[in-house]
C-alpha positions in Angstrom: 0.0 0.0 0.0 1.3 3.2 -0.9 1.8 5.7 1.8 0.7 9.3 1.3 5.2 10.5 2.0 5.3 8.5 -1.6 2.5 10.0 -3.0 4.1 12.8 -5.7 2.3 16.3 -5.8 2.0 18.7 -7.7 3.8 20.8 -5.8 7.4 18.3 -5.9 6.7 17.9 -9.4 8.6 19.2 -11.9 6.7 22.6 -13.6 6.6 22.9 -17.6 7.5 26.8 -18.6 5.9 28.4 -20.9 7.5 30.7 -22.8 5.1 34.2 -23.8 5.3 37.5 -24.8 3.5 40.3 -21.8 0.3 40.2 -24.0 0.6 36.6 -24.0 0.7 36.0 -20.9 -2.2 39.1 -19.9 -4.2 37.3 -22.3 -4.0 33.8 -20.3 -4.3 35.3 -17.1 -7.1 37.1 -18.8 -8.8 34.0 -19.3 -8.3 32.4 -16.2 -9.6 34.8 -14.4 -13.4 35.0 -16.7 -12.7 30.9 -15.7 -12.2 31.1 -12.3 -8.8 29.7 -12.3 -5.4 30.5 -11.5 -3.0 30.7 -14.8 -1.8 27.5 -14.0 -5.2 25.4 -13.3 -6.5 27.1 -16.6 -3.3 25.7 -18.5 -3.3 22.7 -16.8 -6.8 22.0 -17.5 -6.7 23.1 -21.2 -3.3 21.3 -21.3 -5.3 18.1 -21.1 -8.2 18.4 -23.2 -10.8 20.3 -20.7 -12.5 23.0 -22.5 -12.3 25.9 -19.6 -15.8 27.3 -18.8 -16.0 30.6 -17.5 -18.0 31.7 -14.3 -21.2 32.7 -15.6 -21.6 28.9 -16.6 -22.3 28.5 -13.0 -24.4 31.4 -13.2 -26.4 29.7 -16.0 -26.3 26.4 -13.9 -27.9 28.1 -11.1 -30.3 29.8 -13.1 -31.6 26.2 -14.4 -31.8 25.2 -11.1 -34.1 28.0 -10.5 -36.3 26.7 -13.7 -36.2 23.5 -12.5 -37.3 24.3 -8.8 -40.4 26.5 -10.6 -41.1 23.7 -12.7 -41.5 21.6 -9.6 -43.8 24.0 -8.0 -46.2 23.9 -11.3 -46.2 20.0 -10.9 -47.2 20.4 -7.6 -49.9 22.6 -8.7 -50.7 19.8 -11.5 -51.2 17.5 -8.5 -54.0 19.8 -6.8 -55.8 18.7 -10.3 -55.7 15.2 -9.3 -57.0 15.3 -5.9 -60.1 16.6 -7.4 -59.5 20.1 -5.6 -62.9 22.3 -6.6 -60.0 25.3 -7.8 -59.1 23.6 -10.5 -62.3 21.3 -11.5 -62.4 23.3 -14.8 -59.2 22.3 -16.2 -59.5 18.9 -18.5 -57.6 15.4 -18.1 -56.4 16.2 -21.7 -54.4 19.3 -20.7 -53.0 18.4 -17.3 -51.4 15.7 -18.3 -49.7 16.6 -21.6 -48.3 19.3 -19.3 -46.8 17.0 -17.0 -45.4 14.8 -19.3 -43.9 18.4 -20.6 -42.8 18.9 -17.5 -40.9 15.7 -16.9 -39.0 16.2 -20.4 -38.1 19.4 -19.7 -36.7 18.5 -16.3 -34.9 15.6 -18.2 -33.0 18.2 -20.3 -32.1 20.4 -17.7 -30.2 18.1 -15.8 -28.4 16.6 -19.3 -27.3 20.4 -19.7 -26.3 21.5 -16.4 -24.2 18.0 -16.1 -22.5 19.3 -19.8 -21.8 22.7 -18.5 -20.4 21.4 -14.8 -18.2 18.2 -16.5 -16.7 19.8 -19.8 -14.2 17.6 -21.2 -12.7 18.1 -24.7 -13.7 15.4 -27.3 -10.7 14.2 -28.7 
């Protein structure tokens, strides 16, 4: 079993340089910083194949979130209609449930996307 004194880090590892010109190497910090990354997690990450998302992808995943809990809340409205609630005896079977069954795809696609945006990896 390998003991964690064994273990290398990155921080015994040997670095790669990178050779750039100043505007180079704004323009990297640049985009590490729109990422939410130091320089070298942004060229690490890119380095192997991740495509680098910036920040407001977790602005956008938090925004679906916010769909998806509204959503949610309109289902739960959907399942007043079942219980026969007087409020909503005017609505048809018809309706209700070709909004649910809306409402379940939509939900489906949210979570493919936010997954995507959270776990981008590079095809190769």
């Amino acid at each position: 079993m390998e003991t964690s004194e064994n273990k290398p880090t990155r921080k015994s590892s040997n670095p790669i340089k990178v050779y750039c010109l100043p505007e180079e190497r704004a323009a990297i910090e640049a985009n590490a910083r729109r990422a939410g990354h130091s320089a070298s997690t942004y060229l690490r990450l890119v380095g192997q194949g991740y495509q680098v998302r910036g920040v407001t992808d977790a602005e956008q995943v938090r925004e679906l979130v916010r769909v998806n809990g509204d959503l949610g809340r309109l289902g739960g409205l959907l399942k007043l209609w079942l219980t026969n609630d007087a409020r909503v005896a005017g609505v048809g079977a018809n309706t209700i449930l070709a909004v649910l069954g809306r409402i379940e795809a939509t939900q489906e696609q949210m979570s493919l996307l936010m997954e995507s945006i959270l776990r981008p990896k590079a095809e190769s």
